[in-house]
C-alpha positions as CSV (number, residue, x, y, z in Angstrom):
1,X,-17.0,44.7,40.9
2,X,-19.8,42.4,40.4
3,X,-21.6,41.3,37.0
4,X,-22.5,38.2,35.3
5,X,-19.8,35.4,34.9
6,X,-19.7,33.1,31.6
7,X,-18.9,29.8,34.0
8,X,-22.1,28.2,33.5
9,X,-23.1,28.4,37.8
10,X,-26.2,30.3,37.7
11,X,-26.8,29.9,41.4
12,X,-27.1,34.1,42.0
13,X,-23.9,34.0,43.3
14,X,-21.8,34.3,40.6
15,X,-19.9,37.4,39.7
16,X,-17.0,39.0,38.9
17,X,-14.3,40.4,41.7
18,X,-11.8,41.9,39.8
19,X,-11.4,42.2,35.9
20,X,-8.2,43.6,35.7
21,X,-7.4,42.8,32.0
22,X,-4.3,40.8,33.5
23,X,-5.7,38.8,36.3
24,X,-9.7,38.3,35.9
25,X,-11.0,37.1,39.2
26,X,-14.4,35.5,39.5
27,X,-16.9,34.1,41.7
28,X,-18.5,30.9,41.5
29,X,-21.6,29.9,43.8
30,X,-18.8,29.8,47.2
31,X,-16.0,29.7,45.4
32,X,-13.6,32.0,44.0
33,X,-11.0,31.4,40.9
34,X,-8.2,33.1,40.1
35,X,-5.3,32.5,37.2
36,X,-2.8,30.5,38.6
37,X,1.0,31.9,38.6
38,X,4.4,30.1,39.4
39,X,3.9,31.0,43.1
40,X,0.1,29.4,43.2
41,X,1.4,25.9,45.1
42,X,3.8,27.9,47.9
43,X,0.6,30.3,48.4
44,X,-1.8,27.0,48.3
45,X,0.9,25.5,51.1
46,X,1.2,28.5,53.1
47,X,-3.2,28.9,53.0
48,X,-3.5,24.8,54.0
49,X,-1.2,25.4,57.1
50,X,-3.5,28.1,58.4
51,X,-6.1,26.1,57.8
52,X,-4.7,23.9,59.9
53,X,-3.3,26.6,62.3
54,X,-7.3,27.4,63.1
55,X,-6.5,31.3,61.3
56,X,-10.1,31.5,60.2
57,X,-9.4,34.8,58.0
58,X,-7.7,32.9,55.4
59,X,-9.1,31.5,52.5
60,X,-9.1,27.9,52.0
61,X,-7.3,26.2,48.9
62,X,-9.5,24.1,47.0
63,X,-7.0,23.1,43.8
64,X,-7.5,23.9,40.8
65,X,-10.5,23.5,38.0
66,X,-10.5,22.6,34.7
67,X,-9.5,26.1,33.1
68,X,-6.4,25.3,35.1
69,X,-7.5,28.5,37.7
70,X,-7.0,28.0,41.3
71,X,-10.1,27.6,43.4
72,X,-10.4,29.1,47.0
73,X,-12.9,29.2,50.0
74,X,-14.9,32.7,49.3
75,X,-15.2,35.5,52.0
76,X,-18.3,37.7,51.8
77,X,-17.9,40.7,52.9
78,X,-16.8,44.3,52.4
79,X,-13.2,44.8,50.7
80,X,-11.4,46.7,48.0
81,X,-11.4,50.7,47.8
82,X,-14.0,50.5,51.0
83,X,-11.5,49.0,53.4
84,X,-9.6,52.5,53.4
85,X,-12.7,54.2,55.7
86,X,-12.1,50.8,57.6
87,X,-9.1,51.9,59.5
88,X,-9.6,55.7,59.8
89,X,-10.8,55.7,63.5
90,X,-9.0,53.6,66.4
91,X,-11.2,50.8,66.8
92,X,-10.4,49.9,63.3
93,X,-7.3,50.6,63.1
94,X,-6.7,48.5,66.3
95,X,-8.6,45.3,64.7
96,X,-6.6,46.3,61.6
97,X,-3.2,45.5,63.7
98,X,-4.5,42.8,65.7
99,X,-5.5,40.8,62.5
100,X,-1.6,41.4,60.9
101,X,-0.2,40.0,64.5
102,X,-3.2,37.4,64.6
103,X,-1.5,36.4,61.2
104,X,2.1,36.6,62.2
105,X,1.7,33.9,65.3
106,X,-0.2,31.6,63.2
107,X,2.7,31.7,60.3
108,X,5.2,31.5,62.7
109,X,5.9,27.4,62.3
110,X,5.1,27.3,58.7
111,X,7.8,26.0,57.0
112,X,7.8,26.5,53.3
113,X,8.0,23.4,50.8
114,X,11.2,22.9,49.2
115,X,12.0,25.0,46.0
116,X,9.2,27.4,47.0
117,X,8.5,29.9,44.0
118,X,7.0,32.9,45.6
119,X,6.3,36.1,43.4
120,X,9.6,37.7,44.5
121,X,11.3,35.0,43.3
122,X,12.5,31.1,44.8
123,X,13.8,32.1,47.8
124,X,13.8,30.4,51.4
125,X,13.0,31.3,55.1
126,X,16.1,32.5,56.8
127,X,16.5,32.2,60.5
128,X,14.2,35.0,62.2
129,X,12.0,35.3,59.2
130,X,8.5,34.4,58.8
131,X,6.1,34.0,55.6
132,X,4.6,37.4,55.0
133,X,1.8,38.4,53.6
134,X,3.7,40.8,51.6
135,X,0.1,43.2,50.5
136,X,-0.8,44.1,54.0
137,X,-3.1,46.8,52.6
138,X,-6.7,47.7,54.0
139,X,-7.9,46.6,50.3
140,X,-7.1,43.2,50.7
141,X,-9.0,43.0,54.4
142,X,-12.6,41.6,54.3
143,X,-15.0,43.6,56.3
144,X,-18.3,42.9,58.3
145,X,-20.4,44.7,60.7
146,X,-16.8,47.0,61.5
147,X,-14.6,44.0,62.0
148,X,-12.0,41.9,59.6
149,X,-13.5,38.7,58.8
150,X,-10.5,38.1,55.8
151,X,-7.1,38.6,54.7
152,X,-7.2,38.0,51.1
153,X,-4.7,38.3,47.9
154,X,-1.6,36.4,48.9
155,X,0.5,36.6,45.9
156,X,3.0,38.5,47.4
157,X,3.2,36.4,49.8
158,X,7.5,35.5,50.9
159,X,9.8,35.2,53.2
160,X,11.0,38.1,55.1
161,X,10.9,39.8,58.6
162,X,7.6,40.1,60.4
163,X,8.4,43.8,60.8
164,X,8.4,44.1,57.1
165,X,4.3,43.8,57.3
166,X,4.1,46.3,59.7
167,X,6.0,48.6,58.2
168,X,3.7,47.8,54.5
169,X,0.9,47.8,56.8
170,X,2.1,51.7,58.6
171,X,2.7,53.1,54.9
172,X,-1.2,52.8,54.8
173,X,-2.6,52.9,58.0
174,X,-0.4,55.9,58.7
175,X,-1.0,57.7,55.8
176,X,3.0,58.4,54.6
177,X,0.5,60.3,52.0
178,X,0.2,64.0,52.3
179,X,-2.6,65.6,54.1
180,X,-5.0,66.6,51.1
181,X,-4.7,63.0,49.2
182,X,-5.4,61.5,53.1
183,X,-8.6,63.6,53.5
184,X,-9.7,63.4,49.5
185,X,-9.2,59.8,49.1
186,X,-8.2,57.8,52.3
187,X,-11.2,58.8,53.9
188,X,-9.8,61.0,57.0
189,X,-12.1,63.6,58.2
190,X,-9.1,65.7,58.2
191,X,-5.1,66.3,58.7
192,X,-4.4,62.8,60.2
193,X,-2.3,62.9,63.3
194,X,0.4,60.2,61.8
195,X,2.5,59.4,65.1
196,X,-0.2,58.8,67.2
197,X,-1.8,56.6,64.8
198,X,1.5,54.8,63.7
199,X,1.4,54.5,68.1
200,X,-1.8,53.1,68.3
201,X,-1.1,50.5,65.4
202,X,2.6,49.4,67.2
203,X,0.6,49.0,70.3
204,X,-2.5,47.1,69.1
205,X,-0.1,44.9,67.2
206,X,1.6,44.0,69.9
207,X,5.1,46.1,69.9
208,X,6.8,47.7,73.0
209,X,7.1,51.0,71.1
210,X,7.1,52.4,67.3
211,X,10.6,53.4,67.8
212,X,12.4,53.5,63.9
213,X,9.0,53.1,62.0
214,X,9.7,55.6,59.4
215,X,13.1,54.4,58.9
216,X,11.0,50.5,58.7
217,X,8.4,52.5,56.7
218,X,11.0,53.9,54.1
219,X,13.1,50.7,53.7
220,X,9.6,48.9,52.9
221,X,8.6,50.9,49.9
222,X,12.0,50.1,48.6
223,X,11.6,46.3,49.0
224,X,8.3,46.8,47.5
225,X,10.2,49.0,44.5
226,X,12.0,45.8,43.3
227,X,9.8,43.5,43.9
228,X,7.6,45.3,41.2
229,X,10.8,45.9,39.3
230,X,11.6,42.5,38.7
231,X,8.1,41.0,38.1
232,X,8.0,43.5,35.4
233,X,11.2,42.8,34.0
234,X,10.5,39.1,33.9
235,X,7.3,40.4,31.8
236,X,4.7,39.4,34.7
237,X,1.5,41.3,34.8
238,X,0.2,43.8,35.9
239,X,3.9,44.7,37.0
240,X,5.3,45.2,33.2
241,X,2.0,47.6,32.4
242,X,2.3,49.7,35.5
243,X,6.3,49.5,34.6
244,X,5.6,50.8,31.0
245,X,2.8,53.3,32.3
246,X,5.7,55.0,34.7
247,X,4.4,53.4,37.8
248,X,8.1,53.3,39.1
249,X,8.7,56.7,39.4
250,X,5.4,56.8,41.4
251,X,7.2,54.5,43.8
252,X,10.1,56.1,44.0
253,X,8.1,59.2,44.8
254,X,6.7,57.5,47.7
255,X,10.1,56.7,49.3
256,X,10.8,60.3,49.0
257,X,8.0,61.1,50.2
258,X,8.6,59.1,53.8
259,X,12.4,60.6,53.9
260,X,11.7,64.4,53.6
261,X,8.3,64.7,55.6
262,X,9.5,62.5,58.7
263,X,8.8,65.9,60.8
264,X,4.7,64.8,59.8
265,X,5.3,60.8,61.2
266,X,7.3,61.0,64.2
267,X,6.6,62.3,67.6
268,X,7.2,66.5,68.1
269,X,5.5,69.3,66.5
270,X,4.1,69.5,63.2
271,X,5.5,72.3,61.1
């Protein structure tokens, strides 16, 4: 979403990203500023080491301004609702992987700062975990010419098992969505063929075979079930308005979703 911002820039570049009610997101001239949460200095660590890492997706923490909103590197490009057409055919979906596993190596020595606060709550790396990005979504993937230049929104980022990206990641790329909502809204040309997709992303990625996805897949939306649970319990937005507006249930739908059409995700015949 673009339009004029009230920060006083006035360079042309200036606009606003996202005016959620909750969360108002704004350019200014290269930069982009976003209220800060609890979680804003582990996410500032976690960006700063894959700055150093060489990740060049990333965007780059710059502090904070005088509003008291964190400031980061901007990313031109193509993202939001338009990053769903992104990963419909295989060269997409390929670069879609690539750019989660691209992630993964470069997170693999972080090592959070003691205390972290992350949005799921103070928590820290056990042994065999990694940093996730924790909204692995084709929204949150900058686009150029066809191929990811950015991985942006990391509040969600936590600790937790690399495969539990993949599996966020296969919810979408997949679609675990039923075949009219894939073609209306996710941008497939038609019934998507969901095993050899969720094959092609295992592959791309990296893994030896896709062997319990939907299993990964279910257990996933669960995580991401409480996760949204608590936030809006602790009264954080927009958690506590999609909480009041019966967003919950939606989830939970989801989850039942996965479980009762795992005949349309795993390899064998379509009924």
């Amino acid at each position: 979403m673009t339009g004029t911002t009230d920060d006083g820039e006035g360079d042309g570049r200036d606009g606003i990203l996202q005016n959620d009610p909750h969360r108002r997101v704004v350019r200014v001239g290269d930069t982009v500023r976003r209220p800060a949460a609890p979680w804003t200095p582990a996410v500032h660590a976690l960006l700063a080491h894959l700055a150093a890492a060489g990740f060049p997706y990333a965007p780059r923490p710059l502090g904070f301004d005088e509003r008291g909103r964190e400031v980061l590197t901007h990313i031109e490009g193509e993202a939001g609702p338009a990053g769903w057409a992104r990963i419909v055919d295989d060269a997409g979906l390929a670069a879609f992987a690539r750019l989660l596993r691209e992630y993964h190596e470069a997170v693999a020595d972080f090592t959070p700062p003691p205390g972290a606060v992350w949005s799921a709550g103070p928590r820290p790396r056990a042994a065999g975990e990694i940093v996730c990005h924790g909204d692995f979504g084709p929204w949150n993937v900058v686009w150029r010419e066809g191929r990811p230049v950015g991985l942006i929104d990391w509040d969600h980022a936590r600790p937790a098992p690399a495969r539990h990206d993949v599996a966020y990641a296969l919810e979408y790329a997949a679609p675990f969505r039923d075949d009219a909502e894939a073609v209306r809204w996710l941008a497939h040309p038609g019934p998507p063929d969901r095993p050899r997709r969720i094959a092609h992303f295992c592959a791309a990625y990296g893994l030896p075979s896709a062997d319990g996805m939907v299993d990964a897949v279910a257990r996933a939306q669960r995580e991401t079930t409480e996760v949204v649970r608590r936030l809006a319990a602790a009264g954080h937005e927009p958690q506590a308005t999609w909480a009041a507006e019966g967003h919950l249930r939606e989830l939970d739908d989801r989850v039942a979703w996965t479980l009762a059409h795992r005949h349309l995700c795993e390899p064998g015949d379509r009924e």
